[in-house]
N, C-alpha and C positions, 0 to 999 in steps of 0.2 A: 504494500500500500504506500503509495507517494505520500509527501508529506502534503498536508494543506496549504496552499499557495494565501487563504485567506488570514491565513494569522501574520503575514505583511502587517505590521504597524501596530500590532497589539500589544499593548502594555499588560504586566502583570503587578501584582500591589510590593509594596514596600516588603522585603522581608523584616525579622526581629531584629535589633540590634545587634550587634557585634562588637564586644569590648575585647579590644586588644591588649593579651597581657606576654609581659615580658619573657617567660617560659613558653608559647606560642612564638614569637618571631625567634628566638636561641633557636626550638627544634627546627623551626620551617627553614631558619638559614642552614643550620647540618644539613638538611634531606635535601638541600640542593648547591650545596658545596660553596655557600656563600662564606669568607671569611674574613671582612672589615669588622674591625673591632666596635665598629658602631651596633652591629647587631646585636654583639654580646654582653659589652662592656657600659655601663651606664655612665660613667666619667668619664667615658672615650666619646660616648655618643653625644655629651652634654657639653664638652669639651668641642666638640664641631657645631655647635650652635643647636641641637637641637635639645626638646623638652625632656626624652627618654631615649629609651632604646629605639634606631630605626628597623624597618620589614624591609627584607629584601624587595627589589622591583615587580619579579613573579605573586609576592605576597596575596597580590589583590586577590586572586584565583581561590581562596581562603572563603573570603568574602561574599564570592561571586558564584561558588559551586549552589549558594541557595537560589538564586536568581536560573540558573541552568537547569536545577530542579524542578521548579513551573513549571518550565517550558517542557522538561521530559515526560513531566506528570500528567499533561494536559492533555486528554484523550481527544479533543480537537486538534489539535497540531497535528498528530497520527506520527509524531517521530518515534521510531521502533528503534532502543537503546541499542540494542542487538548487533545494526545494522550501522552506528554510528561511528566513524571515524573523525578526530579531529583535525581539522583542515587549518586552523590557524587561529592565532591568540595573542593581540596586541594590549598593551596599556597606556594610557595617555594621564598621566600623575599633574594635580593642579601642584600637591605640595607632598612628599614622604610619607606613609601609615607612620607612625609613632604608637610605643606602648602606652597605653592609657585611654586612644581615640575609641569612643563609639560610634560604630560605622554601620550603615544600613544602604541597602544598594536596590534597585529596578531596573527590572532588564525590560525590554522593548525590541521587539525581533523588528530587524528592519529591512531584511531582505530573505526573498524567497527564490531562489528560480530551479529549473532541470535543465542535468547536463551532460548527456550522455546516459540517464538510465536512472540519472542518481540526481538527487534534490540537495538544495545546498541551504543552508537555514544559517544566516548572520545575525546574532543578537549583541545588544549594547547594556551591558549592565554600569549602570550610573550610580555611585557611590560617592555619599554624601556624610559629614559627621555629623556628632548632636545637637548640632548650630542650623546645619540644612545646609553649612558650605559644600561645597566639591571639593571630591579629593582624588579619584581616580576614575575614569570610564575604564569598561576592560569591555574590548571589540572580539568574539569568539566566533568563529564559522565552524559549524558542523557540516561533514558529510554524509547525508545519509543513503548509504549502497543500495541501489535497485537491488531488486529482484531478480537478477540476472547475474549480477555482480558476483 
């Protein structure tokens, strides 16, 4: 089953918040081999201007896996996890995640199309802290393998 070409443009609700603590950005920097002392060190991080510890740049994906969840879960979409390969994953950071930020993000799928057998599903999850600033978008392309594939 292809995916729904109508979920083009559909926003899904605010996920919970998400308080970032400093044991969260230590582990997430090991598991992806980040090692500036900003991630680990609170005096090294404070010492470069910032409030706490910073999250590596991939961090957002943290974040943003509840916003991907909607989209998976939504028996309208018709995206069959199964059949999903990741096709691509940008971030565009207004300012750093820091330990301490509550972040809460809305994805908004913004493009749909077929490409050869297979549907390509691009959503934009928009992460905002407990102020309502912006702090990161994270742009994810799924793709989801025909039936032939």
């Amino acid at each position: 089953m292809p995916v729904n070409p109508a979920i083009e443009g559909r926003s899904y609700p605010p996920t919970a918040s998400y308080l970032v603590g400093r044991e969260k950005i230590r582990e997430f920097a090991r598991a992806v081999l980040a090692t500036h002392p900003t991630h680990f060190d609170v005096a090294a991080a404070r010492a470069a201007g910032y409030a706490d510890l910073v999250a590596p740049p991939t961090f957002g994906i943290v974040i943003t896996e509840a916003t991907l969840r909607q989209l998976l879960d939504d028996p309208e979409a018709g995206v069959d996890f199964t059949r999903v390969v990741h096709g691509d994953q940008r971030f565009t950071y207004t300012r750093p995640v820091v330990a301490g930020d509550e972040l809460t993000a809305t994805l908004t799928v913004t493009n749909v199309k077929t490409l050869g057998g297979n549907s390509m599903v691009t959503a934009e999850s928009n992460v905002t802290d407990a102020s309502g600033a912006h702090v990161v978008t994270a742009v994810s392309t799924l793709v989801v393998r025909g039936e032939d594939s």
